[in-house]
C-alpha positions in Angstrom: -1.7 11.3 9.9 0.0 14.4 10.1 2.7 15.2 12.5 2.0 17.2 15.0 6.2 18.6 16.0 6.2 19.6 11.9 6.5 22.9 13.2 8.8 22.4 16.5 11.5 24.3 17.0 13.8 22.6 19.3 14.1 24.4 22.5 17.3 25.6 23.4 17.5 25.3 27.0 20.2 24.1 29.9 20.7 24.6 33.9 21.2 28.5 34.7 21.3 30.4 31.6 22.0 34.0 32.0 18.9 34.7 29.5 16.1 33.1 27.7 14.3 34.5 25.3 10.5 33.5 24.5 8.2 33.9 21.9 4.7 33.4 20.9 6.1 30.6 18.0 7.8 30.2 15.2 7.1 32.1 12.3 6.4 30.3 9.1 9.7 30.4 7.4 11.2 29.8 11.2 9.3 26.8 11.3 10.5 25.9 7.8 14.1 26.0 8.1 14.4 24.9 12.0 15.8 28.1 13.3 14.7 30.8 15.4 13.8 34.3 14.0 14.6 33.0 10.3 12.8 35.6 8.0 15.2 37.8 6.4 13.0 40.7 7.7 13.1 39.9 11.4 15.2 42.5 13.2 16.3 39.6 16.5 19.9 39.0 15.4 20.8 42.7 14.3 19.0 43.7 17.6 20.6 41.3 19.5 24.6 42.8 18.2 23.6 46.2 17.9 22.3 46.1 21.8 25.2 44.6 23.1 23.8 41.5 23.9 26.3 39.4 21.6 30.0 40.0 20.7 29.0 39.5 16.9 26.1 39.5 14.7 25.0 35.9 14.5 23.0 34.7 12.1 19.9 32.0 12.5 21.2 29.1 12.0 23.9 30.0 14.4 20.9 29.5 16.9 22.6 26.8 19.1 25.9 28.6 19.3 24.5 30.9 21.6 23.9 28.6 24.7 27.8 29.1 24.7 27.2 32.6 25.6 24.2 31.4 28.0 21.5 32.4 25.8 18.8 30.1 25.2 15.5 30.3 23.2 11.5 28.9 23.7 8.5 29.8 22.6 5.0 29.9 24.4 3.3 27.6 21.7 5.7 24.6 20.3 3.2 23.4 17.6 1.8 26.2 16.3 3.3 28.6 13.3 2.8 31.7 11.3 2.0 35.0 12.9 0.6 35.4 16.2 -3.4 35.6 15.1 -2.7 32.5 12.8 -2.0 29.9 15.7 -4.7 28.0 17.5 -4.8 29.8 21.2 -4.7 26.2 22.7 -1.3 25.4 21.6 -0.2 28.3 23.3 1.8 26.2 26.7 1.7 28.7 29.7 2.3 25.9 32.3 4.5 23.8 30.6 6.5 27.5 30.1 6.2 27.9 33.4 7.3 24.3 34.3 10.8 24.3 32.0 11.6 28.1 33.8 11.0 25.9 37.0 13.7 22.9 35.8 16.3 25.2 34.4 16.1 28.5 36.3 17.2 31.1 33.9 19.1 34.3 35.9 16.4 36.5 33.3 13.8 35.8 30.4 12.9 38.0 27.7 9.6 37.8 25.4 10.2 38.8 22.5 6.6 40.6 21.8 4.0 42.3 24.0 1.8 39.2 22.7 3.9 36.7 24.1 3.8 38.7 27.3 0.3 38.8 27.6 -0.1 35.6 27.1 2.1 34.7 30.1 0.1 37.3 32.0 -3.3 36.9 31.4 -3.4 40.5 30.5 -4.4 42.1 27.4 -1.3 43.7 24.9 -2.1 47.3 25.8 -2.0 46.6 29.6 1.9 45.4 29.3 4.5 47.6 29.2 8.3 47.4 27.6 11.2 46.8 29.8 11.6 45.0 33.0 9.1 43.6 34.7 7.8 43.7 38.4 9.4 40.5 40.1 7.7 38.0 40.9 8.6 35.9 44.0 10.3 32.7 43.2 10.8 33.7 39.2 13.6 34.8 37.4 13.3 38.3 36.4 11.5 38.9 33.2 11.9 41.6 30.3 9.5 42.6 27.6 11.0 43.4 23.9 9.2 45.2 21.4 8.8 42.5 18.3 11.4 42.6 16.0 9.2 40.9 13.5 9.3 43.0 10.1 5.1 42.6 10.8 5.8 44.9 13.8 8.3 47.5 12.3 5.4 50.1 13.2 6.6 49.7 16.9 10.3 49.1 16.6 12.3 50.7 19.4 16.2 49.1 20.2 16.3 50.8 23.6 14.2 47.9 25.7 17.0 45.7 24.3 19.8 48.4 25.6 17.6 47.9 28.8 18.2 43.7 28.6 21.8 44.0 27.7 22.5 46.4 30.7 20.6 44.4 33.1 22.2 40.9 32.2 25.7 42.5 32.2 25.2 43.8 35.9 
């Protein structure tokens, strides 16, 4: 029988995190190794330092460290792996999403792709833009990064993340 967590990534979640951020699911070599944005070719944790959003450049498996800066991590699908058109659109979680933002109320989320976005929306990619988000009553606000997947590099832009690290510093 196989197991169906083989591919979990533990969520990284607590009580009133300043930020969460959310993708679609863990990438292969993500899934592989048990930390978030993993592939030597992912841009999150250069992003992350070169935005302003942490003191240092972490690296993945300093993952868990960061709840110490009140930074956690999710993704929309917690079973699936691989890139985004590789994973079975019924893993993808939308309620139970919404139901951990409900338990732990982060001050902000960020997904980390248009994808994982539009998945949350029920829009299509091209209908979401970058940046923050019109609130929504009774929901933390929410930002939308451009992927820093090395799959994505075609639409790279740091300043969205500039955006975040302004708005969670306010």
């Amino acid at each position: 029988m196989p197991d169906n967590n083989a591919h979990r990534l533990p969520d990284q979640l607590r009580a009133n995190l300043r930020l969460v951020f959310v993708g679609t699911a863990a990438s292969t070599r993500s899934a592989a190794v048990g930390h978030y944005y993993a592939h030597p070719g992912n841009r999150f944790w250069r992003a992350l330092h070169e935005a302003g959003i942490t003191p240092r450049r972490y690296r993945p498996d300093e993952f868990t460290a960061l709840l110490e800066l009140g930074i956690g991590f999710t993704d929309l699908s917690k079973t699936g792996a691989g890139m985004d058109h590789e994973i079975a659109r019924g893993s993808f979680d939308v309620i139970g999403f919404r139901t951990k933002i409900a338990t732990y109320r982060p001050k902000t989320i960020a997904f980390t792709s248009k994808m994982a976005a539009s998945l949350f929306y029920h829009r299509p990619t091209s209908a979401i833009a970058l940046g923050r988000q019109t609130p929504m009553s009774g929901f933390p606000d929410v930002f939308v990064l451009p992927s820093p997947s090395g799959a994505a590099s075609g639409h790279w832009d740091l300043q969205p993340w500039r955006e975040l690290a302004e708005w969670i510093a306010s």
